[in-house]
C-alpha positions as CSV (number, residue, x, y, z in Angstrom):
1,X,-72.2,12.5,136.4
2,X,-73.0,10.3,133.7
3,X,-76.7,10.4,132.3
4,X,-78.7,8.1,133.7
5,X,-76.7,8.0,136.7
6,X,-77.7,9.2,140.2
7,X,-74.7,9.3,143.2
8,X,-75.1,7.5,146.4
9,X,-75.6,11.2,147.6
10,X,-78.8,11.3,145.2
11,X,-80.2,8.8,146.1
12,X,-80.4,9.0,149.6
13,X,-81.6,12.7,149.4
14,X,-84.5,11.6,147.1
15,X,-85.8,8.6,149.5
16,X,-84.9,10.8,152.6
17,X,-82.3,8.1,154.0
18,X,-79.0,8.2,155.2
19,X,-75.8,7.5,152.9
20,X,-74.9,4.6,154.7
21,X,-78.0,2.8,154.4
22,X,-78.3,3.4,150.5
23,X,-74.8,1.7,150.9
24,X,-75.6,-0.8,152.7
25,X,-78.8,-1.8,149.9
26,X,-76.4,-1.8,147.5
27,X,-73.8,-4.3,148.8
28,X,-76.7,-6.4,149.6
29,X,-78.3,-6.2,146.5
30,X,-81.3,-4.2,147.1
31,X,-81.0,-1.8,144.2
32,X,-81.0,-3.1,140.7
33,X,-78.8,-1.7,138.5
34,X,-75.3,-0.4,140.8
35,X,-72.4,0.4,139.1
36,X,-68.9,1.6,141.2
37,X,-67.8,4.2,138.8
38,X,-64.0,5.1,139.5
39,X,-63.9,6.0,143.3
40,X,-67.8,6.6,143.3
């Protein structure tokens, strides 16, 4: 991964949530700072 960088999968094991609500933060905006990077 690039530096920096954390995957959706990252993330949601850090803040002990599911991948689909780390998703769902980021379509709506709730986390500063999302990139799509190829098919991640």
């Amino acid at each position: 991964m690039i530096d920096g960088y954390l995957t959706i999968n990252e993330v949601a094991e850090n803040w002990s949530v599911t991948l689909r609500i780390v998703r769902a933060m980021c379509l709506n905006g709730q986390i500063s700072g999302v990139a799509k990077l190829g098919r991640e």
